[in-house]
C-alpha positions as CSV (number, residue, x, y, z in Angstrom):
1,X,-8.4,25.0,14.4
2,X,-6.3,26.3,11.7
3,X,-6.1,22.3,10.2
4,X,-9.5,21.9,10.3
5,X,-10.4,25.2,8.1
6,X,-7.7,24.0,5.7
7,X,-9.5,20.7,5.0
8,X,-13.2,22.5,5.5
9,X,-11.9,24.9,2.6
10,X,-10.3,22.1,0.5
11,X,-13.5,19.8,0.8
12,X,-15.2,23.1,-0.2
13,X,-13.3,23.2,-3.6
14,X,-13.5,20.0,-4.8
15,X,-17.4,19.9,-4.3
16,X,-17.5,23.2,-6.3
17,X,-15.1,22.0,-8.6
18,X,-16.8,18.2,-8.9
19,X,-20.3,20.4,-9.9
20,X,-18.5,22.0,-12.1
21,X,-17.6,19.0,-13.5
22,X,-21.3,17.5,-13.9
23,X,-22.5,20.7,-15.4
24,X,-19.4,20.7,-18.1
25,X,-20.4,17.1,-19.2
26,X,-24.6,17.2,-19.4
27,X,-23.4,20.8,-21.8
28,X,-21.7,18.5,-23.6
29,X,-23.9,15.7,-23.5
30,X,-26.8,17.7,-24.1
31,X,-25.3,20.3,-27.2
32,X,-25.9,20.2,-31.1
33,X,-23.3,18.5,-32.1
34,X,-22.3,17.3,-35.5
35,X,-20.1,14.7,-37.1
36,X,-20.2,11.0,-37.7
37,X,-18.5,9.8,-34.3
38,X,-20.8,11.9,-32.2
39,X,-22.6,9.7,-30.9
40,X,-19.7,7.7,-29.8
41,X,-18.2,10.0,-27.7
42,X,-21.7,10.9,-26.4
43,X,-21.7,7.4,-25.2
44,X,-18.8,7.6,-23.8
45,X,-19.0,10.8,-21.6
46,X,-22.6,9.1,-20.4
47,X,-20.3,6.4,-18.8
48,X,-17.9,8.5,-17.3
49,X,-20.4,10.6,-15.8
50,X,-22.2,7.9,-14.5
51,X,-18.3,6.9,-12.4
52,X,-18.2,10.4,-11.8
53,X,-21.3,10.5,-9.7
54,X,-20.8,7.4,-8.3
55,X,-17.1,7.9,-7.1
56,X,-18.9,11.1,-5.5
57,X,-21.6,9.1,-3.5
58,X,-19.1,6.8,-2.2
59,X,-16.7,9.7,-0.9
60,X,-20.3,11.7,0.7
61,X,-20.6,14.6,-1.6
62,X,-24.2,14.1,-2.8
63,X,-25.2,13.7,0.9
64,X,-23.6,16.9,2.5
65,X,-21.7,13.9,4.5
66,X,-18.0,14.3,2.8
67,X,-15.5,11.9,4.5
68,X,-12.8,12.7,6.4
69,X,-10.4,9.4,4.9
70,X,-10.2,11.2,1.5
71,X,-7.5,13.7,0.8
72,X,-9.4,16.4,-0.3
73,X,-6.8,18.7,-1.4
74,X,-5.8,16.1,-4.1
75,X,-9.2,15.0,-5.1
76,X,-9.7,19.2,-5.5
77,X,-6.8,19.4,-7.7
78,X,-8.1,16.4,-10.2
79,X,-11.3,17.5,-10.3
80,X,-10.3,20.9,-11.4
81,X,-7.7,20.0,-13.9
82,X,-11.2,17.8,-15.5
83,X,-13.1,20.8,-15.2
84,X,-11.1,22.5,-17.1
85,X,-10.2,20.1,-19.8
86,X,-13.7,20.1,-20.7
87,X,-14.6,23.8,-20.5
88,X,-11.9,24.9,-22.6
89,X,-12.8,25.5,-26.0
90,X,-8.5,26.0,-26.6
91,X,-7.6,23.1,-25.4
92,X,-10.4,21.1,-26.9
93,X,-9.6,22.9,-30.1
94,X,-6.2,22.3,-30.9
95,X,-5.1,19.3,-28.5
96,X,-8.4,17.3,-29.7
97,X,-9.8,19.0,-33.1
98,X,-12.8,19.5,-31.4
99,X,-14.3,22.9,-32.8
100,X,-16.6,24.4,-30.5
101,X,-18.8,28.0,-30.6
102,X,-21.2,28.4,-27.5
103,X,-23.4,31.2,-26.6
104,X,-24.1,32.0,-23.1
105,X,-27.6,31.9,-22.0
106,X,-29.5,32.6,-18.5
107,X,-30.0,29.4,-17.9
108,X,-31.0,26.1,-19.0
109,X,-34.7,25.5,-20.0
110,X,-36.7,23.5,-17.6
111,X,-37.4,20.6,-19.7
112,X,-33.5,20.0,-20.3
113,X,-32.7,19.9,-17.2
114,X,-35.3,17.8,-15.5
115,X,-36.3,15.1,-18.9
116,X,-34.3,12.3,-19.2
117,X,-32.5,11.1,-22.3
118,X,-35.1,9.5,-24.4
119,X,-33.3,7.6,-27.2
120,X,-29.0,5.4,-27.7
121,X,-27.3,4.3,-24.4
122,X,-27.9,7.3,-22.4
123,X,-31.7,5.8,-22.7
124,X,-30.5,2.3,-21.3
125,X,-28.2,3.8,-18.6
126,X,-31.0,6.2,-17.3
127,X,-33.3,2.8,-17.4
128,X,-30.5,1.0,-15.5
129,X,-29.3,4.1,-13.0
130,X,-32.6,6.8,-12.7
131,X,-30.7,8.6,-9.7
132,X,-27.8,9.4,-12.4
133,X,-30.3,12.1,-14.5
134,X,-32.2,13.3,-11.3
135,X,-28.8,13.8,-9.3
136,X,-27.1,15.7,-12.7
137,X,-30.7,17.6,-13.3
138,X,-30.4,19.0,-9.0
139,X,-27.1,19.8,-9.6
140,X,-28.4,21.7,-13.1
141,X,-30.9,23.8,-11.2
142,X,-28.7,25.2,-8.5
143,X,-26.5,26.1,-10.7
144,X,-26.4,30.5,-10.1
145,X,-24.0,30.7,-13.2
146,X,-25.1,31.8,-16.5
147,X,-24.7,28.2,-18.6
148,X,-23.3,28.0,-22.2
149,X,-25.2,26.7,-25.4
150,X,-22.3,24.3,-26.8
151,X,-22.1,23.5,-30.9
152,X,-19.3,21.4,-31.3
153,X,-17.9,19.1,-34.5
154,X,-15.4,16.4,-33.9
155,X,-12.7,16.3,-37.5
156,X,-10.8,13.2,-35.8
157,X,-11.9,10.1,-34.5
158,X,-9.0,8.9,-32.7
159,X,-8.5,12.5,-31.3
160,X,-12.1,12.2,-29.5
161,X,-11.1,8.8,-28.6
162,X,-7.8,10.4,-26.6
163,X,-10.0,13.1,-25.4
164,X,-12.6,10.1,-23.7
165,X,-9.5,8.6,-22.4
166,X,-8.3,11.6,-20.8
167,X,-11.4,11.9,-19.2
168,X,-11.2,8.7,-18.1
169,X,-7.8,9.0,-16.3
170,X,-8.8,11.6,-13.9
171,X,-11.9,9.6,-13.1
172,X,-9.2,6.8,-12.4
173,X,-7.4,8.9,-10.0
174,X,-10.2,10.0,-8.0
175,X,-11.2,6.7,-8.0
176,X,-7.3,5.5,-6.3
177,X,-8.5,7.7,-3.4
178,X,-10.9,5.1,-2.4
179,X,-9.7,2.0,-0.1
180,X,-9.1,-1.0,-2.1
181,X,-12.2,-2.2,-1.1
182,X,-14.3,0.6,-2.5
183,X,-12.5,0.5,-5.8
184,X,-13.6,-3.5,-5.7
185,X,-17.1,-2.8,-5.0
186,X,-17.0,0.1,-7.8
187,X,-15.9,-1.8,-10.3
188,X,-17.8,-4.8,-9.7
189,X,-21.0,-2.3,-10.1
190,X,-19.8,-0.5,-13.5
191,X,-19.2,-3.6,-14.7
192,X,-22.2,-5.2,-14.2
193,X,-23.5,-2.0,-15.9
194,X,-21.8,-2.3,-18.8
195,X,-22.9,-5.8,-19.6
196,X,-26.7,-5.0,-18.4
197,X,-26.3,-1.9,-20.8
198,X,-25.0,-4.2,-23.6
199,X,-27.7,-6.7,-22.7
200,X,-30.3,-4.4,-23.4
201,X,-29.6,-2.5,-26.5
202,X,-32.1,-3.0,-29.1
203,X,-29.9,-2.4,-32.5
204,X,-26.2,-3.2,-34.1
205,X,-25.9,0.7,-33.7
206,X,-26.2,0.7,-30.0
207,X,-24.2,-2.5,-29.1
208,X,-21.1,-1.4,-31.5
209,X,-21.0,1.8,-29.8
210,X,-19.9,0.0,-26.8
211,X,-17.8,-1.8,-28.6
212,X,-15.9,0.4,-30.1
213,X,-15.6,2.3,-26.7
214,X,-13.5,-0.3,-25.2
215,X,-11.4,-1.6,-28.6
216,X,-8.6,-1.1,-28.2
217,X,-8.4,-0.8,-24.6
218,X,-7.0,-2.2,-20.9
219,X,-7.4,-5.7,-20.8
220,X,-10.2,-6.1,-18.2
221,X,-12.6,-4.3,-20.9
222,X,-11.2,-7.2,-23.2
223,X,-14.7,-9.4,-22.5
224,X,-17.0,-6.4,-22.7
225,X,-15.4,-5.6,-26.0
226,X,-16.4,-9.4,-27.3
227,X,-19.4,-9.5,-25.5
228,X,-20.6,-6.0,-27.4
229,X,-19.2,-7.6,-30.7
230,X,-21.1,-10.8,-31.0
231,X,-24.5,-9.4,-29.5
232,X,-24.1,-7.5,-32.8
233,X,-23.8,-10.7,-34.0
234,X,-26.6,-12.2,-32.4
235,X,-28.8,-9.5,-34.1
236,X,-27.7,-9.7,-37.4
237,X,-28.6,-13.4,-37.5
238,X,-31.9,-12.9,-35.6
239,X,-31.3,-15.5,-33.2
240,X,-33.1,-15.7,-30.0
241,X,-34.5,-12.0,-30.5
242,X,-36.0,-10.4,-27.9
243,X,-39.7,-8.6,-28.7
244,X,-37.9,-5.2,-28.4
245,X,-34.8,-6.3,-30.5
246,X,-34.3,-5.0,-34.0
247,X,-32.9,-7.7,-36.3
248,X,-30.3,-5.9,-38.4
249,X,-30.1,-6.8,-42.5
250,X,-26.8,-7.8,-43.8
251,X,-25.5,-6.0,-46.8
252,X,-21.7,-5.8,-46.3
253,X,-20.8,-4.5,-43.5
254,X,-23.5,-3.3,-41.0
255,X,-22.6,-0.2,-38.8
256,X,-18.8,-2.0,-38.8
257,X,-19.3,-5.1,-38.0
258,X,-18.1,-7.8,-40.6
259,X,-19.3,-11.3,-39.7
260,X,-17.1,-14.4,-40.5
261,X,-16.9,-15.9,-43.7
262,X,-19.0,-19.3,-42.8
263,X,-16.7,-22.1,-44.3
264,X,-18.5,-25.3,-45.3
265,X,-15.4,-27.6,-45.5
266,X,-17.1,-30.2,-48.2
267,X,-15.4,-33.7,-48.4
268,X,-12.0,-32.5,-47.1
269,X,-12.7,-34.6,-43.6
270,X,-10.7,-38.0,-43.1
271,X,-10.4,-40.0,-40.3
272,X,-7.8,-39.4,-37.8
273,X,-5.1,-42.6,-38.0
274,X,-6.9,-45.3,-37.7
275,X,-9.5,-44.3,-36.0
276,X,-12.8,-44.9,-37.0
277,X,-15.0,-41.9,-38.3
278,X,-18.6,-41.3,-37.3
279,X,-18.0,-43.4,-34.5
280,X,-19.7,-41.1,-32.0
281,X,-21.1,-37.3,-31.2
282,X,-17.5,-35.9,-30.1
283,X,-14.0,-37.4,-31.8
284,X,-10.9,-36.6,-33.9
285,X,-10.8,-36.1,-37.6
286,X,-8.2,-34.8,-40.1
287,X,-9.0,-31.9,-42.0
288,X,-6.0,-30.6,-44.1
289,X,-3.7,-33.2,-42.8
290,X,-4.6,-31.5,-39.5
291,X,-5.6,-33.1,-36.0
292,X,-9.1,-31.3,-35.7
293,X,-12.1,-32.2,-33.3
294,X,-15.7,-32.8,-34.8
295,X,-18.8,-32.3,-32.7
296,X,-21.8,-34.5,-35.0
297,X,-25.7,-33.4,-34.3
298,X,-27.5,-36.2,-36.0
299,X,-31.6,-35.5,-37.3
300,X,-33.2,-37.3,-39.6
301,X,-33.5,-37.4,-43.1
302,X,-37.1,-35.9,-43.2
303,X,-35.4,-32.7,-41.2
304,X,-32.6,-32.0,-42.2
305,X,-33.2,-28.8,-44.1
306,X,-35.4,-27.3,-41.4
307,X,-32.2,-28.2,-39.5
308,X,-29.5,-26.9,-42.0
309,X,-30.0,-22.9,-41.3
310,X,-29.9,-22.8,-37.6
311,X,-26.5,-25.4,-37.6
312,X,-25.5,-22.7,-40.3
313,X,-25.8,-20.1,-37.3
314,X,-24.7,-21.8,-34.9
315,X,-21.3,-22.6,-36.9
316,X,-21.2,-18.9,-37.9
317,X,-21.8,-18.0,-33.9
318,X,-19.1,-20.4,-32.8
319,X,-16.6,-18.9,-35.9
320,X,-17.0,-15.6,-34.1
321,X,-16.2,-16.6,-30.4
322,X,-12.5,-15.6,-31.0
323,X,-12.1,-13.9,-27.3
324,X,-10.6,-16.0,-24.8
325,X,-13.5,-15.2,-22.5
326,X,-16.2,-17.7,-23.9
327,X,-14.1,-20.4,-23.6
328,X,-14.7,-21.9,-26.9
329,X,-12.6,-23.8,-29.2
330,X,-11.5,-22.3,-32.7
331,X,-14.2,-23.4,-35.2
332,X,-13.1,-23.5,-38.7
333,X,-16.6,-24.5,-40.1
334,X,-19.6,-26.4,-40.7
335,X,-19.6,-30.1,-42.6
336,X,-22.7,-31.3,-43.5
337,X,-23.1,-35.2,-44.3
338,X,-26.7,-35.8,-45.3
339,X,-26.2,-39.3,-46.8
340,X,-25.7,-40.2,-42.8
341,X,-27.9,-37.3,-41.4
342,X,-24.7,-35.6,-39.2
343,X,-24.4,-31.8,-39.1
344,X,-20.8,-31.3,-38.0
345,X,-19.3,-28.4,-36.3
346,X,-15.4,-28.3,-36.8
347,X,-13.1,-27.1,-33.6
348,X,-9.3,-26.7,-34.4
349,X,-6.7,-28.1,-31.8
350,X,-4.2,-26.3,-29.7
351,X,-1.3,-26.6,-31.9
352,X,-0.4,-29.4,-35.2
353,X,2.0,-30.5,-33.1
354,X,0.8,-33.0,-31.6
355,X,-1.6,-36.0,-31.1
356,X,-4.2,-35.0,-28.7
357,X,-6.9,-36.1,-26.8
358,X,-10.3,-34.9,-25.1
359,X,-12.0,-36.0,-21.6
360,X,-15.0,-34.3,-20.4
361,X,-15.4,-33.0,-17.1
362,X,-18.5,-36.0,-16.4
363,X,-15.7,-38.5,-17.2
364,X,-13.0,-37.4,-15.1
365,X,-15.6,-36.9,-11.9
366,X,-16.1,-40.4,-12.6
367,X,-12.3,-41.5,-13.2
368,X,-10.6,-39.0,-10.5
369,X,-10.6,-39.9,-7.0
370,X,-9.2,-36.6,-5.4
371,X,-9.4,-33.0,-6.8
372,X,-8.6,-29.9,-5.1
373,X,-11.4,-27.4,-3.6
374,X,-9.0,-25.0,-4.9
375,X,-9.0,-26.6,-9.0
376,X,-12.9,-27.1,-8.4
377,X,-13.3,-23.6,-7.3
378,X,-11.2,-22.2,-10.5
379,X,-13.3,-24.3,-12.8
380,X,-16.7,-22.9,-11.1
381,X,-15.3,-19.3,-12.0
382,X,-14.3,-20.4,-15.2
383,X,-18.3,-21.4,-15.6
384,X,-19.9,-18.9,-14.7
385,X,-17.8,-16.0,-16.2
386,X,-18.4,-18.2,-19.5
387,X,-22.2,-17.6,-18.6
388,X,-22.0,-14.5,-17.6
389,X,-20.5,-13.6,-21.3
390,X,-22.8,-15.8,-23.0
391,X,-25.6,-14.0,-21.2
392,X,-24.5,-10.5,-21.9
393,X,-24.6,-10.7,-25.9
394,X,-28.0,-12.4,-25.2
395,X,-26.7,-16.0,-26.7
396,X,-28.0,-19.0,-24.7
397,X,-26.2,-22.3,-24.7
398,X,-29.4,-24.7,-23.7
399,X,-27.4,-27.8,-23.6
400,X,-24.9,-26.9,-20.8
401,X,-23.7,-29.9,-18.5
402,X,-20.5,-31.6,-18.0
403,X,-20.0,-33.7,-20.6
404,X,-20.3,-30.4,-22.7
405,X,-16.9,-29.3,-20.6
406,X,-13.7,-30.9,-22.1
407,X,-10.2,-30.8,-21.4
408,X,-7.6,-31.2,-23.7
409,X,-4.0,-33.1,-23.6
410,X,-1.3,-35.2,-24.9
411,X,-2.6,-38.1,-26.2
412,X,-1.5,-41.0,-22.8
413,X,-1.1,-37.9,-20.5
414,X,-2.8,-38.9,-16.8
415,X,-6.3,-37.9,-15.3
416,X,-4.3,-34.1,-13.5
417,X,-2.4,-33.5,-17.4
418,X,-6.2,-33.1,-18.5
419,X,-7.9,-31.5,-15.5
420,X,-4.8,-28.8,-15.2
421,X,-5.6,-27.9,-18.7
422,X,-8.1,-25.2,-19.8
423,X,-11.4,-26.0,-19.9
424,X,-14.0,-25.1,-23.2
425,X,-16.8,-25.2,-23.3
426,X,-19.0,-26.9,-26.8
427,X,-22.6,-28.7,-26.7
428,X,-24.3,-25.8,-28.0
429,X,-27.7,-26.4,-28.9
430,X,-29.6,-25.1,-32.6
431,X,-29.1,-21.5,-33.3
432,X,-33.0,-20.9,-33.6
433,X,-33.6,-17.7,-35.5
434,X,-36.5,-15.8,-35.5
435,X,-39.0,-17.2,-37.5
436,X,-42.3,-18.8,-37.6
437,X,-41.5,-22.0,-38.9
438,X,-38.1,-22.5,-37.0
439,X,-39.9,-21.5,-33.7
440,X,-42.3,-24.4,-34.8
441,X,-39.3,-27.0,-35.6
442,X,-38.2,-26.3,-32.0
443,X,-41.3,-27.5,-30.0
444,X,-40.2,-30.7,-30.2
445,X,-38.6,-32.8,-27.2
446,X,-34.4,-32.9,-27.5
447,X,-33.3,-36.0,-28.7
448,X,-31.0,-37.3,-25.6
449,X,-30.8,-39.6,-23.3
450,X,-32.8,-39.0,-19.5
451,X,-29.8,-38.6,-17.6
452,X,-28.9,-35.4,-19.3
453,X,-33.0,-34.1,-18.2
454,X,-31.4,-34.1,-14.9
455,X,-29.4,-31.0,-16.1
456,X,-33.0,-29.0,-17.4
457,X,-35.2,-27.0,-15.3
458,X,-38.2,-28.8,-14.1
459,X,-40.0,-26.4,-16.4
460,X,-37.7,-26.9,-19.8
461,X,-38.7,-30.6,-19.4
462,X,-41.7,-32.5,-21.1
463,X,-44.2,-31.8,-23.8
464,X,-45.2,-28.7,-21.9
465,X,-41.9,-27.4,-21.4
466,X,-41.5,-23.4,-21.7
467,X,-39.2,-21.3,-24.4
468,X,-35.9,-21.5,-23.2
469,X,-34.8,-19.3,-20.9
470,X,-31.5,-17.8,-19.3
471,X,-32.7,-19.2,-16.0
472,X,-32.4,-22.7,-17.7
473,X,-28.9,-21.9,-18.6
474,X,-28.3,-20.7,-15.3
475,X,-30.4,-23.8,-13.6
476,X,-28.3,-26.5,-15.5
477,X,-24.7,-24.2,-14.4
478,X,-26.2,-25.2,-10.8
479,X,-25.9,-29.1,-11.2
480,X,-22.5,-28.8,-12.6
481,X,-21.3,-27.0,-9.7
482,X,-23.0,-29.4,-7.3
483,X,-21.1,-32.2,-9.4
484,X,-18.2,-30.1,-8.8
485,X,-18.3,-29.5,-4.9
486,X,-19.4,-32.9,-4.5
487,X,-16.6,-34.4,-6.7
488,X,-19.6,-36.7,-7.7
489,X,-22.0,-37.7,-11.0
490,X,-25.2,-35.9,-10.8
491,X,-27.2,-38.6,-10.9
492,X,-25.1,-40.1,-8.1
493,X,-26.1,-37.0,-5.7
494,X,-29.6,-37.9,-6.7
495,X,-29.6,-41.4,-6.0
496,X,-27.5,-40.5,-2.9
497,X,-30.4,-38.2,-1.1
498,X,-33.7,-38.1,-3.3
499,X,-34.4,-41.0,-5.3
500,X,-32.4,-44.2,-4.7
501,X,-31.1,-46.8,-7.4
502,X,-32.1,-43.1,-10.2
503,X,-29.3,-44.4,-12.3
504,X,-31.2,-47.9,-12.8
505,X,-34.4,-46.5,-13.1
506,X,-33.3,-44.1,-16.0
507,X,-31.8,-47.0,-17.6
508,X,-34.5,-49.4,-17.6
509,X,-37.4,-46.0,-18.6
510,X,-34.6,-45.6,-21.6
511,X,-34.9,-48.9,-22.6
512,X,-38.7,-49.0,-22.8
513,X,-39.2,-45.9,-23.9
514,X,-41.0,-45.1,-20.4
515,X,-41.7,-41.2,-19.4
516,X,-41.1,-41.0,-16.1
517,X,-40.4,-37.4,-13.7
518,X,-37.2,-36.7,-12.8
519,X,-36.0,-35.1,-9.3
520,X,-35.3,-31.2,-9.8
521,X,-32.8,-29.6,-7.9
522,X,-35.4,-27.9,-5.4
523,X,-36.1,-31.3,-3.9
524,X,-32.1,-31.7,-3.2
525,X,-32.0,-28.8,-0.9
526,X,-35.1,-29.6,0.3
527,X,-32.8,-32.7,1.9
528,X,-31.0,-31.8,5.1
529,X,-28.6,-34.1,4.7
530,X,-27.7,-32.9,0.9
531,X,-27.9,-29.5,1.5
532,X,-25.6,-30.0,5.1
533,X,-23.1,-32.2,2.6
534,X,-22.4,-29.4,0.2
535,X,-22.0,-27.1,2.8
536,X,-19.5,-29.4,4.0
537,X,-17.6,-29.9,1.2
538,X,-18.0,-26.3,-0.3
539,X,-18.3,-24.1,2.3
540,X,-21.7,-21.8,2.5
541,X,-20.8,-19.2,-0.2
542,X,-20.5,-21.7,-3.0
543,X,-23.7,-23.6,-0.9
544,X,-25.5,-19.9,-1.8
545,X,-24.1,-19.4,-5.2
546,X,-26.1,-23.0,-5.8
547,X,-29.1,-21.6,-4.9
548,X,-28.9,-18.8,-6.0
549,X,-28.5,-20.0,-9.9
550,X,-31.3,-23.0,-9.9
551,X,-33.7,-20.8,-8.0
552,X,-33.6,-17.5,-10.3
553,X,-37.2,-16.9,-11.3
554,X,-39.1,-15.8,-14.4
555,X,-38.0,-12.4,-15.5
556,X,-40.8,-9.9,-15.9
557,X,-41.9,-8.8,-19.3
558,X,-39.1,-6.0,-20.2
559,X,-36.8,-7.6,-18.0
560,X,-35.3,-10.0,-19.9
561,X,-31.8,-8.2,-20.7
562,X,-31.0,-7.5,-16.9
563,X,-28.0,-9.6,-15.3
564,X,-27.9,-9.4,-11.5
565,X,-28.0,-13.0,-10.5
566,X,-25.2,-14.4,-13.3
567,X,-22.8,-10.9,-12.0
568,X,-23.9,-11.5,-8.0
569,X,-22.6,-15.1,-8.6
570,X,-19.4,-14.3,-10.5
571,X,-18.8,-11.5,-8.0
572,X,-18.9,-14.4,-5.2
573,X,-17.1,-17.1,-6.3
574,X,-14.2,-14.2,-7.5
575,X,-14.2,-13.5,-3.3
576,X,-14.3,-17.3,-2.7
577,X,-10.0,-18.1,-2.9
578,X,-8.5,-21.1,-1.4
């Protein structure tokens, strides 16, 4: 008896202590504040509170239903230690230069308890969590205590940033007293509400708040970091703007953010040994006595300026993927050769130590008898967490398939040298910016061959074909996974179970200059036998993840930014070990 009053009374103080908590950070969030980096820390503390609230749901505090797994005398004793770090104007004063003067009033005034935040982040995460505000505004109004009317000024950047950070850590540790599980789940959602928060700011304020947030900081906030940073990016080029976007103007530096010089490298490319130049779309050059790889759009002569300032962003775009996470190749600049009508994009090489060589991943399906489910797998994480990032800065690839995925080696090293090495992904369609006139240069059909139609949504094909969407992306991620868990060409799955001899029949449409339609990845699982094979040979969460990334529908007007299907299927696969 004397047990169970111990832990009753310990569960007791930690919910007093965790609404303690929630009151401390809406005063904070809520005060007049003043100083430059106010607004960051307000960010931050809208993030925290949000893993606050959450780590409470999960352990049964917002439902009177507290469990009995948690140790409740140590969850009591971090949550206190957090109240009081943020309720002591000492501490806050001289540990963290944080000046603060409150007054204490009744209580709070109806409307600031119950409205939510209306403007920054704290608009986007109320959008993205709505219980968040209501659950913080309940625990508001029951509040008996007289509340305090905070002013506070920050005189120190990187002490706010410490005092975030300390936040942080006890959130950590009452997030340790969840089962591993839990803490999986958890992080999987804060993370995908990080990148839908990112996703959905409007301005280069809002996105480099959230970068700056996580600069600096543990490596699995590495990607959100970079995926903050070049939707910045993305806005200050005015590519692929949303209607609720604001496309910022460059003059210097914008809000911190610097973007890359854009190098246009002149005549300075020679060919590579002997090697002939302008042989094909993808091969070796030498730039500065330097192995480097050249990726060659070709328009014609009549276009090429309509052309020029979108391969001008897309080179500036690809100069700034310097994270590890988009899987990109080092750019070093743009080369434009109008005599021959080429755009070139420049890529560096590994090292200059060596002479290497490329394969795509098409080729080496077609050259490699055996691969391991467990490579294939690793490859289809790779993809998707590429996406994912692509996604969450709003950038949209358009051309993805898998002769856009290439592996780099020793030139003469075997089929596994290549396929062990890292894959990056290039291909990248025009950089369309937002314009009248470059929305009308895009209307017109892509200049490839049919076979690589086989990688567009039924809807991004054709004279009729709609804007370009991430569920394109997303569609042609789809084929290259069935290519991967089939160990097979696409258009050999295709001749295999929906139209026999395809290969031939593109050929001989490509010759004549025929239009003809194309099977669509629908009317592959509308096959038994296909859709049992991948099963087979992929077992049904990777047969799911399939589905679920060539059958994501339209997003709703306002809906655009939201990422559930890309995170659902990188959550998957990440479960999906061999």
């Amino acid at each position: 008896m004397e047990i169970a009053a111990a832990a009753l009374q310990f569960t007791s103080m930690a919910v007093q202590a965790f609404r303690g908590c929630v009151i401390a950070i809406e005063l904070f969030s809520t005060a007049h504040h003043m100083g430059a980096d106010a607004d960051l820390f307000h960010t931050g503390l809208e993030f925290e509170k949000y893993r606050l609230i959450a780590w409470a749901g999960r352990v049964g505090i917002l439902g009177d239903n507290e469990k009995q797994t948690i140790n409740w005398q140590l969850a009591g004793i971090i949550l206190r230690q957090l109240e009081s770090l943020l309720t002591s104007a000492n501490v806050l004063r001289d540990r963290y230069s944080l000046n603060v003067s409150e007054e204490e009033i009744q209580a709070m005034s109806e409307s600031q308890a119950t409205d939510a935040p209306s403007s920054g982040v704290a608009k986007l995460i109320s959008r993205l969590k709505p219980t968040l505000h209501t659950t913080t505004s309940k625990i508001i109004s029951e509040n008996n205590s007289a509340a305090h009317k905070f002013r506070w000024a920050a005189r120190d950047r990187g002490k706010l940033k410490e005092l975030l950070k300390q936040i942080t850590g006890f959130i950590n540790k009452l997030e340790f007293l969840l089962d591993s599980t839990e803490r999986q789940q958890e992080k999987e959602k804060y993370d995908r509400l990080l990148r839908e928060v990112i996703s959905l700011t409007t301005t280069t304020t809002e996105a480099g708040q959230i970068k700056d947030l996580f600069e600096g900081g543990p490596s699995p906030f590495k990607a959100i970091n970079a995926a903050a940073y070049m939707k910045q990016v993305r806005l200050v080029l005015g590519v692929d703007k949303r209607e609720d976007e604001v496309t910022a103007k460059l003059i210097g530096n914008v809000i911190g953010i610097k973007l890359p010089k854009l190098s246009i490298l002149g005549r300075s490319l020679k060919p590579w040994k002997n090697a002939e130049l302008h042989a094909g779309s993808l091969e070796f050059a030498t730039y500065h006595n330097q192995q480097v790889l050249v990726q060659w759009k070709i328009v014609g002569s009549a276009q090429w300026e309509r052309y020029t300032k979108q391969m001008k962003c897309l080179a500036v775009f690809l100069i700034s993927l310097s994270d590890k996470s988009f899987r990109s190749l080092s750019c070093l600049g743009y080369y434009p050769l109008e005599t021959q009508g080429r755009h070139g994009i420049i890529y560096s090489l590994p090292d200059d130590k060596g002479d290497w060589d490329f394969k795509s991943l098409k080729s080496l399906i077609s050259t490699q008898l055996f691969v391991s489910l467990k490579r294939r797998l690793e490859l289809m994480r790779a993809i998707a967490n590429t996406v994912l990032q692509l996604h969450t800065a709003g950038w949209l690839h358009k051309s993805l398939r898998s002769e856009n995925i290439i592996f780099i080696a020793p030139r003469g090293s075997d089929g596994d040298a290549f396929l062990n090495s890292e894959p990056y992904i290039i291909g990248y369609d025009y950089a369309r910016s937002d314009t009248k006139d470059s929305a009308n240069a895009f209307t017109e059909l892509p200049d490839t061959d049919l076979e690589t139609d086989l990688y567009r949504h039924p809807q991004a094909r054709g004279l009729n074909r709609e804007t370009f969407q991430k569920r394109f992306d997303m569609y042609a991620m789809a084929c290259i996974f069935i290519e991967l868990a089939m160990w097979k060409p696409l258009v050999d799955v295709f001749s295999l179970y929906v139209t026999k001899g395809l290969e031939d029949i593109i050929s001989i449409a490509q010759a004549s200059n025929e239009i003809i339609e194309l099977p669509s990845l629908e009317e592959l699982f509308q096959n038994d036998d296909a859709a049992k094979a991948l099963a087979y040979q992929s077992g049904e969460t990777v047969f799911e993840v399939v589905r679920t990334s060539f059958s994501a529908e339209k997003a709703k007007e306002g809906d655009e930014g939201l990422l559930q299907d890309q995170t659902d299927i990188v959550n998957r696969l990440e479960w999906c070990r061999v």
